[in-house]
Each structure stands twice: as structure tokens, then as C-alpha cells.
N, C-alpha and C positions, 0 to 999 in steps of 0.2 A: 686853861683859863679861856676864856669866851671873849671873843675879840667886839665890844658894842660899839656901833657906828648910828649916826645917825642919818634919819634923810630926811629933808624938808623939801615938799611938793608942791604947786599950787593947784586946784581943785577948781577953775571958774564955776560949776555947776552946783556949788555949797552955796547954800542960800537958807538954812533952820537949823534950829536944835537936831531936828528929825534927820535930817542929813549927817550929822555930824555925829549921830547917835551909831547910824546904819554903817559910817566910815568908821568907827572905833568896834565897832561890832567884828565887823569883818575882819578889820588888821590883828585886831587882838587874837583875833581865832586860829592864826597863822602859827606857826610851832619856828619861834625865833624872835617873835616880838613881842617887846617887854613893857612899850610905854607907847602910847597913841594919844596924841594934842591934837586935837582941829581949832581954829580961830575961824568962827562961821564969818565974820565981820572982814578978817583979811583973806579969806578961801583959800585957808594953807592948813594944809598937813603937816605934823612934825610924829616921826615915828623914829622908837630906838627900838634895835635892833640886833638880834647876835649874825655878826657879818662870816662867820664860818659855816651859819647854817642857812642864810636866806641873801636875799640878793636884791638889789635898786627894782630890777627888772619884775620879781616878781611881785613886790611891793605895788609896783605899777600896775600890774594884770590882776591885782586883787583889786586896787580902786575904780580901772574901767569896767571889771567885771561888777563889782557894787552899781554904775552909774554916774560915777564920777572921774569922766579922765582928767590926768594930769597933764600940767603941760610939763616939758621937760629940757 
């Protein structure tokens, strides 16, 4: 059984649809995440996650990779 964790990030550099479009794009492309929320208004991230297969960390290297770092 798949152990799902969550992480919520904040993103200062979220500022559009278009941003929020390109951070659910990416997360989702990820082999381990199951559900990707951006709140472009509050620049946070909420991502679930299968916690046996992926990690805070790389969650993180995916969004700076995207253009959006978090803070953490």
C-alpha cells in the first residue's frame, strides 16, 4: 500500500494562470504524484504524493527546475 504524504510549498515567483499551469505540468509528470494545487493568489503549492517513491527534495528540484523556487 502506497504511503501518500503531503507537501505544501510556497512559490514567491507564482504570479498567473500560466505559472500555475507550467507548475502542475511538471509536478504531475513526476512518477509519484497524484494531485497538484497551486493558489496563484497565495503562491503556494500543495502537492500529494506517494512518499515511498519520491521525496520533499525532489519535489523541490522539480519547481526550481520549472522557475519557481520554493522557499522551505
Amino acid at each position: 500500500m502506497a504511503a501518500t504524504a503531503t507537501l505544501t510549498r510556497t512559490a514567491p515567483d507564482i504570479s498567473c494562470d500560466h505559472c500555475a499551469n507550467a507548475i502542475t505540468g511538471a509536478l504531475t509528470a513526476l512518477e509519484g504524484v497524484s494531485a497538484v494545487a497551486v493558489d496563484v493568489d497565495g503562491k503556494r503549492v500543495d502537492v500529494e504524493y506517494d512518499a515511498a517513491s519520491m521525496s520533499p527534495e525532489q519535489i523541490d528540484a522539480a519547481l526550481e527546475e520549472e522557475g519557481y523556487p520554493p522557499l522551505r
